[in-house]
N, C-alpha and C positions, 0 to 999 in steps of 0.2 A: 223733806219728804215725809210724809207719815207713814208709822208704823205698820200698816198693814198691809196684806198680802201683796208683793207684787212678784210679778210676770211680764220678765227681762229678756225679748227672744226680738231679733230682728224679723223683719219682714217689707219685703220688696217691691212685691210687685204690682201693688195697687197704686201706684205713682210713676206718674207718665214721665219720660223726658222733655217733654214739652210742657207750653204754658199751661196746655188745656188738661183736665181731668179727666179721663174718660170715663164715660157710664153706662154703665149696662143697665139691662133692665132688673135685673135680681137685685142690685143696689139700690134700686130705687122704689121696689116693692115688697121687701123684707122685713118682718117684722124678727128681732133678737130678742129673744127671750132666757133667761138664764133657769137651773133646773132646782139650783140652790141659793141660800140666803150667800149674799157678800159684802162686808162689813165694810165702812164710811172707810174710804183713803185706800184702797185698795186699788194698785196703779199698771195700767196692760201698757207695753211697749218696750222700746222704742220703735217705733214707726220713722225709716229712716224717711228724709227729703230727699229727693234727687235733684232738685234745682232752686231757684230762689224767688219765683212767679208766685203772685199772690194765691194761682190755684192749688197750688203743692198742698196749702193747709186750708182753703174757700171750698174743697170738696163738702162738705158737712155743710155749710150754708146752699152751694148749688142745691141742694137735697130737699130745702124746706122749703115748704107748703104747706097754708091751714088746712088742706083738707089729705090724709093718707090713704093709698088702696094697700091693701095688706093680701098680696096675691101667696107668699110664702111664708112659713114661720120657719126659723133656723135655732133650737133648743140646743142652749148651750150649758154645758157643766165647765165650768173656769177649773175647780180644782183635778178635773180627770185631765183638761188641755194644757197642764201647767207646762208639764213636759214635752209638749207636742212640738215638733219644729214651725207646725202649721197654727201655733197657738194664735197668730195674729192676724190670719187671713179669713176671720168672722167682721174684723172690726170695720170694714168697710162696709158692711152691710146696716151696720146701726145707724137708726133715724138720726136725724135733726131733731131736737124738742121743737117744740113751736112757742114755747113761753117756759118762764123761770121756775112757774108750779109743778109742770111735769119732768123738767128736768133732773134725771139723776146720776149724771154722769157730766163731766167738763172735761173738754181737751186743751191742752198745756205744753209751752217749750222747754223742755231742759237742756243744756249745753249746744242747743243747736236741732234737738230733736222732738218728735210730736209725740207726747204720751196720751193716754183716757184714762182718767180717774175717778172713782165714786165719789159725789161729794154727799150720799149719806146713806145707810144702810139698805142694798136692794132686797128685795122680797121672794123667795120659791115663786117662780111663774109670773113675773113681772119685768116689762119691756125694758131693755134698758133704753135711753134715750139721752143724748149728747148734744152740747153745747161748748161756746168758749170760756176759757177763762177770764177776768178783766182782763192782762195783760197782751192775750191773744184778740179779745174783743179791740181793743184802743189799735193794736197793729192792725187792723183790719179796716181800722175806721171805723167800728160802729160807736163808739163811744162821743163823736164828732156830730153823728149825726140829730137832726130836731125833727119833731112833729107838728111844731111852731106850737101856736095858742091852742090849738085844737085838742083835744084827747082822742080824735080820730085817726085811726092809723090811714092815712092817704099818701100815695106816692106824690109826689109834686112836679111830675114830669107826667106821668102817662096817666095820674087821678084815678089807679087803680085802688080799692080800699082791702083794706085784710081785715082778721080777726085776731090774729096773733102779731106779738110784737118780733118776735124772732122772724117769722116766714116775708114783716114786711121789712126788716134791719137787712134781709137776703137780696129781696130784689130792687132795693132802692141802691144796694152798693154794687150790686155783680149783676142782679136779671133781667134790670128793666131792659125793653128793646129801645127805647128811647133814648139811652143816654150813648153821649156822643162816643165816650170811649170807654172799651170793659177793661177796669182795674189794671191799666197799664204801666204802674210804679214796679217796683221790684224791689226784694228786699235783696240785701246781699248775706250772703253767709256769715260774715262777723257781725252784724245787726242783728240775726236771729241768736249766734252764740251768745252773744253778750245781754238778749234778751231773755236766754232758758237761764244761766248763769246765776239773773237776777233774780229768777223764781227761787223762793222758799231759800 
């Protein structure tokens, strides 16, 4: 784990006991903004699981799409919330990136549970905006999946096209309506342990 700040507080309630995630509207129109600078490897959680459905940790991909409506902004100061019991109950509100450039934040398993961590210095007044990590990415399947010959982001089921590689990795694995079945695998809890374990 790197050096830098973290913020070690559980937090519950944003994870369903069922397969599905639920979403509100405020999750999916918020924009997170932080009030101060916070240095690369600075790591918020743990965000426990409550089950072992590919949605427990697919909430962050449900989310993405190339195009965002930004109805709230939720300004956050991490070093005033260090202490908070409530310190973790912003982090559902953080976007999806839509590609690897705007990305400044990666979420991560450790011993079983869902961290967010910076992966490089964020900025006073700068969104944060979250992605997986490889490890997380490969368990999810995106790392399986092709574009074929093309450099065109196109679904190959419903020939919807994107802009972003993120928002189309989202609906080719979980959003299309087309496909026959939504992410019906399941991990088990010693696959996710033995997969945080592995990290770092």
């Amino acid at each position: 784990m790197s050096s830098g700040l973290m913020m070690d507080h559980s937090f519950r309630s944003i994870w369903t006991g069922e397969s599905k995630f639920l979403q509100h509207p405020a999750d999916l129109y918020t924009t997170v903004v932080v009030t101060r600078s916070i240095p690369a490897g600075t790591c918020f959680g743990p965000c426990v699981l409550q089950n072992t459905f590919y949605d427990t940790i697919a909430f962050i991909a449900q989310k993405s799409c190339d195009k965002r409506a930004k109805s709230y902004m939720f300004r956050l100061d991490p070093e005033a919330m260090r202490n908070s019991a409530l310190v973790l109950s912003w982090l559902r509100l953080v976007q999806a990136a839509r590609n690897g450039q705007e990305q400044n934040t990666e979420a991560f398993l450790k011993a079983g549970q869902l961290y967010v961590r910076t992966i490089r210095d964020i900025r006073p007044e700068e969104e944060l905006l979250v992605w997986y990590d490889q490890e997380l990415s490969h368990l999810l399947g995106f790392t399986d999946m092709s574009r074929g010959s093309s450099e065109e982001l196109k679904c190959a089921r419903c020939n919807q096209v994107f802009n972003n590689e993120f928002p189309f990795l989202a609906h080719c694995r979980f959003l299309c309506k087309s496909r026959q079945t939504h992410g019906a695998a399941r991990f088990t809890s010693k696959s996710m342990w033995k997969l945080g374990n592995n990290a770092e």
